[in-house]
C-alpha positions in Angstrom: 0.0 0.0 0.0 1.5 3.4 -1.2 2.6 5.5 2.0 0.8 8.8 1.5 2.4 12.3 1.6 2.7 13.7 4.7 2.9 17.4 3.3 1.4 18.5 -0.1 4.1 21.1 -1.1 2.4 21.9 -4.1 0.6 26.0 -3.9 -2.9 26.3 -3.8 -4.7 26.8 -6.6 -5.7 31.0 -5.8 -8.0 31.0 -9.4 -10.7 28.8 -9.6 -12.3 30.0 -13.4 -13.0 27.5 -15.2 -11.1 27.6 -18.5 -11.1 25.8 -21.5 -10.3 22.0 -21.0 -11.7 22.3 -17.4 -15.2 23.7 -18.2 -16.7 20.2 -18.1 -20.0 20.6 -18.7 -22.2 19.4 -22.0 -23.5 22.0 -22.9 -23.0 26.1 -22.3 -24.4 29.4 -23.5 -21.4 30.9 -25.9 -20.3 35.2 -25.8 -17.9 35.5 -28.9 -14.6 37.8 -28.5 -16.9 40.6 -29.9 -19.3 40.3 -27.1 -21.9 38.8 -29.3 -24.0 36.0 -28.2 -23.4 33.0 -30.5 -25.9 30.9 -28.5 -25.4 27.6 -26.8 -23.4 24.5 -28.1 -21.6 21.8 -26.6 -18.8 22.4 -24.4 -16.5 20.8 -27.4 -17.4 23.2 -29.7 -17.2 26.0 -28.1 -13.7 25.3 -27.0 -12.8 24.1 -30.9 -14.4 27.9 -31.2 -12.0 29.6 -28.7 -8.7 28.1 -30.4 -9.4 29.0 -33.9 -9.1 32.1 -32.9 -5.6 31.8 -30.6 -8.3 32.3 -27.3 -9.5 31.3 -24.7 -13.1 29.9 -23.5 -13.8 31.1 -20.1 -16.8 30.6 -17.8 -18.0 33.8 -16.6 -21.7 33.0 -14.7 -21.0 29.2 -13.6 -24.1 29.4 -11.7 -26.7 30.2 -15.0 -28.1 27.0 -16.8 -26.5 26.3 -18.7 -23.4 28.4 -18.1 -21.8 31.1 -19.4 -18.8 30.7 -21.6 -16.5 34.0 -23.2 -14.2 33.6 -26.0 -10.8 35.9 -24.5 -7.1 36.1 -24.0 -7.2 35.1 -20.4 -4.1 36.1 -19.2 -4.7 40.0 -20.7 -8.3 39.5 -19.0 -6.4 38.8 -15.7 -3.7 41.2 -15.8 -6.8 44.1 -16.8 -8.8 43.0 -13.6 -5.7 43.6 -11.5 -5.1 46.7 -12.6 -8.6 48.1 -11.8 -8.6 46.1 -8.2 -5.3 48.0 -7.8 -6.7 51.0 -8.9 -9.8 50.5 -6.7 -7.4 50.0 -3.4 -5.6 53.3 -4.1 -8.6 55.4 -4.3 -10.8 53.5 -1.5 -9.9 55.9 2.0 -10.4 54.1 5.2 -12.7 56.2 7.3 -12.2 55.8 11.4 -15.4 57.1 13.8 -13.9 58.7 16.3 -15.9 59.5 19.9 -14.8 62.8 21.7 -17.4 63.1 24.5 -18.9 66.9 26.6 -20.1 67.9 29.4 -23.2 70.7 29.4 -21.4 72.7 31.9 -17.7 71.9 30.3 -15.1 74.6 31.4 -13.2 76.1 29.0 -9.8 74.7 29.2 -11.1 71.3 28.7 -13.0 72.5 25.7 -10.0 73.6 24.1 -8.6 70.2 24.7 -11.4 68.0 23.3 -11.8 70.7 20.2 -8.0 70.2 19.5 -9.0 66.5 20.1 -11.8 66.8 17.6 -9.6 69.2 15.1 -6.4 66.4 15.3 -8.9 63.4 14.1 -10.3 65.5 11.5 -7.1 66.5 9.5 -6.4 62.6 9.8 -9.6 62.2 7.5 -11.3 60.3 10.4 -15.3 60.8 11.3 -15.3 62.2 14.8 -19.0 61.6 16.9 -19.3 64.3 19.3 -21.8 63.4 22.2 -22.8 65.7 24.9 -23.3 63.6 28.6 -26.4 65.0 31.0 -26.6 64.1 34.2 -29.0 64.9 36.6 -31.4 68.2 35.9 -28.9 68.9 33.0 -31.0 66.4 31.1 -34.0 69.3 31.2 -31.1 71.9 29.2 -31.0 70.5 25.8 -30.4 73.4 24.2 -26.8 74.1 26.4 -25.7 70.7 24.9 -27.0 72.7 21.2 -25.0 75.8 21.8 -21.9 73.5 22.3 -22.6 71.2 19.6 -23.2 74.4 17.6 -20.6 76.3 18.4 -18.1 73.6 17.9 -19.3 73.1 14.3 -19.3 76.7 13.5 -15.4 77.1 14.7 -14.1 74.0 12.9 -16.0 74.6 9.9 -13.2 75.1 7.6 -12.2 71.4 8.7 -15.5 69.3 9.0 -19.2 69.6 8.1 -21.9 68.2 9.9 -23.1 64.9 8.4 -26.1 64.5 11.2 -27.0 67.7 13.0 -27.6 67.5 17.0 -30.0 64.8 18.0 -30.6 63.7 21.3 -31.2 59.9 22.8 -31.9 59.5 26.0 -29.3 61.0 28.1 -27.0 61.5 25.5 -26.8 64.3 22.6 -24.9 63.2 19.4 -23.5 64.8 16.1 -21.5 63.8 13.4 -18.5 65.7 12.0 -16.8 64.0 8.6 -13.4 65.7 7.1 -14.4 68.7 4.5 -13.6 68.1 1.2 -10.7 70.4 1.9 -9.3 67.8 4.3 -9.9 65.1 1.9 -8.1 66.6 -1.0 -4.6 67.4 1.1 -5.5 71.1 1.1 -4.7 71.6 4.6 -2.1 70.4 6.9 -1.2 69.6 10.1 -0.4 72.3 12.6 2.5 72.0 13.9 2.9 69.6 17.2 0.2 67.5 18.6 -2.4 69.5 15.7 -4.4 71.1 18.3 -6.1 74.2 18.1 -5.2 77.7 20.2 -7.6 78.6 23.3 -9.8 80.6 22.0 -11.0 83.7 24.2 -14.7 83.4 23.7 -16.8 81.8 26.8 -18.9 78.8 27.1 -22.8 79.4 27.3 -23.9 79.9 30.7 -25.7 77.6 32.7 -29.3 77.9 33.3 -30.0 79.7 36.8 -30.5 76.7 38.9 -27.4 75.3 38.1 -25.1 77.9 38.5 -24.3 77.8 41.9 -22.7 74.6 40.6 -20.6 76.3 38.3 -20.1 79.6 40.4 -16.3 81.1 40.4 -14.7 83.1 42.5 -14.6 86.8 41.4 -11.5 88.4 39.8 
């Protein structure tokens, strides 16, 4: 009895078309090398077809009944399809979501941070989902949580636009920034260091009076 292999050091076979002497059906539906439909034959013929012309018969819909057979210079047909798949890849831009997260009663040198935050994703291309956290009686505010969502969109404007304006779920308050198309066609570059913006001077909206006690700071 014939000991068997232990390893099969042969490649795998990557390409499973069917070509020529392996389309091993009777019968199949034949597309000439000028894209016209010739109609359906046997198998044989079809192939006998293909090699007059110095081509090759190739089944394109396996799964139709009966199949579907070209007559083509495989190896150009491959080397084409590569190209466009490569071409495809180069083009295709691998969005991230980024999550950068408020508070309704954020002071303003941690909104400086989270908008550099914010502004750093952006100039990477990424998708940055801002959400604004209530707790408590904040949840009764919505329209703080607006102002900031707002106001955040209006100062990064030359970098993003809104793809889904403030909308609130439960205790949460959501937007969606995307990179402009500024951003996505290398028009603007990173600042220099970490990419995040200055602190800007203007103030945060105040509180609502019942919360301001919370919020109260000492007087200059």
């Amino acid at each position: 009895m014939p000991v068997p292999r232990r390893f099969d050091r042969r490649p795998p076979e990557r390409d499973l078309t069917r070509i020529n002497e392996r389309i091993r059906v009777p019968e199949v539906r034949l597309i000439d090398d000028q894209g016209n439909q010739v109609g359906v034959m046997k198998a044989a013929d079809a192939l006998r077809f293909a090699q007059e012309r110095d081509l090759d018969l190739v089944e394109v819909a396996p799964e139709a009944r009966p199949p579907v057979c070209r007559v083509l210079d495989y190896s150009k047909y491959k080397y084409e399809q590569a190209q466009k798949q490569k071409q495809a890849r180069k083009h295709q831009q691998q969005i991230t979501i980024r999550e950068i997260k408020f508070r309704p009663k954020i002071a303003q040198h941690d909104y400086d941070t989270k908008k550099g935050h914010v502004e750093r994703f952006l100039r990477h291309k990424d998708k940055v989902k801002v959400t604004i956290m209530f707790r408590g009686r904040e949840v009764t505010h919505p329209e703080r949580g607006v102002a900031i969502l707002d106001r955040l969109a209006e100062e990064l404007a030359e970098l993003a636009v809104v793809e889904q304006r403030p909308t609130q779920d439960g205790r949460n308050m959501t937007m969606m920034l995307g990179p402009s198309k500024a951003v996505l066609a290398g028009q603007l570059h990173d600042l220099d260091g970490a990419g995040a913006t200055a602190a800007t001077t203007e103030s945060l909206p105040n509180p609502p009076a019942d919360d301001a006690a919370d919020q109260a700071q000492p007087a200059a």
